[in-house]
Residue, then its C-alpha position, 0 to 999 in steps of 0.5 A: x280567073x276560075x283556073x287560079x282559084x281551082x289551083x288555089x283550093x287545091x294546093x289548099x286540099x292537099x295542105x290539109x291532106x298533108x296535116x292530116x297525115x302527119x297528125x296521123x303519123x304524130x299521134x300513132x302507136x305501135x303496139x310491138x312497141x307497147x308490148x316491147x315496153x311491157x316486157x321490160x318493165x312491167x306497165x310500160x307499155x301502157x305509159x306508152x299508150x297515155x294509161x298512166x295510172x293503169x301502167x302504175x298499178x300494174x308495175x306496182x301489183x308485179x312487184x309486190x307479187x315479186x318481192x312476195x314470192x323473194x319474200x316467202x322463198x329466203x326467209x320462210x321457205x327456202x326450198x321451193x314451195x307449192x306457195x312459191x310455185x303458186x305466186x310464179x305461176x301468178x307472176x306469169x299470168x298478170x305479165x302476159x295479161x299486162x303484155x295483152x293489156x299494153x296491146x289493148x291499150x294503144x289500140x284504144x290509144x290509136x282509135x282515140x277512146x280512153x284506155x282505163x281501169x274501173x273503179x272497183x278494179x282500181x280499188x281491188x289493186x289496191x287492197x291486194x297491194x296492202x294486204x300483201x304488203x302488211x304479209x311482208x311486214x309480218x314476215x319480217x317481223x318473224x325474222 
């Protein structure tokens, strides 16, 4: 009798073995994956990794960056600038510290700690975002 009870609770052990696993399996990132996706589409990566809004405020900060420097290079200046070269050289740094945050992220993502913005960085995005956006209106209303 005790020998069908010890097969009975082991067959029950490795039923949680197995689901844990494959919970384990289900719920983990890749960070190559995060890093892929980043480098395809800024913030991507953090998407991937559950950090919606972080992915938002990167993709959004890249492009107005982007449409920025497109901004000042074909109506202003067409020739390049100590301003174009400026804004690229900072276009090149925050797509390599959004691929580093992608990483980051699933890596809290994986540990099961939230992956987040502050406060005040979410607020400075912002401000940056419509400073930079009221730059591009009154470039247009230049032209």
């Amino acid at each position: 009798m005790e020998d069908y009870q010890d097969i009975d609770n082991l067959r029950k052990i490795e039923k949680a073995r197995y689901q844990v696993k494959q919970e384990m399996f289900l719920s983990h990132k890749s960070s190559l994956l995060a890093v892929l996706f980043s480098m395809l589409i800024p913030g991507g990566g953090q998407i991937y990794a559950h950090a919606f809004i972080k992915g938002f405020l990167w993709l959004s900060f890249f492009l107005v960056l982007t449409s920025l420097n497109f901004g000042i290079k074909k109506i202003i200046l067409p020739i390049a600038s100590p301003l174009n070269i400026f804004i690229s050289l900072i276009n090149i740094f925050l797509w390599l510290f959004i691929l580093y945050d992608a990483h980051r992220s699933v890596k809290l993502y994986n540990l099961g700690k939230a992956s987040f913005l502050t406060r005040q960085m979410i607020i400075f995005l912002i401000i940056f975002e419509i400073i930079i956006l009221l730059i591009l209106s009154m470039i247009g209303r230049l032209v």
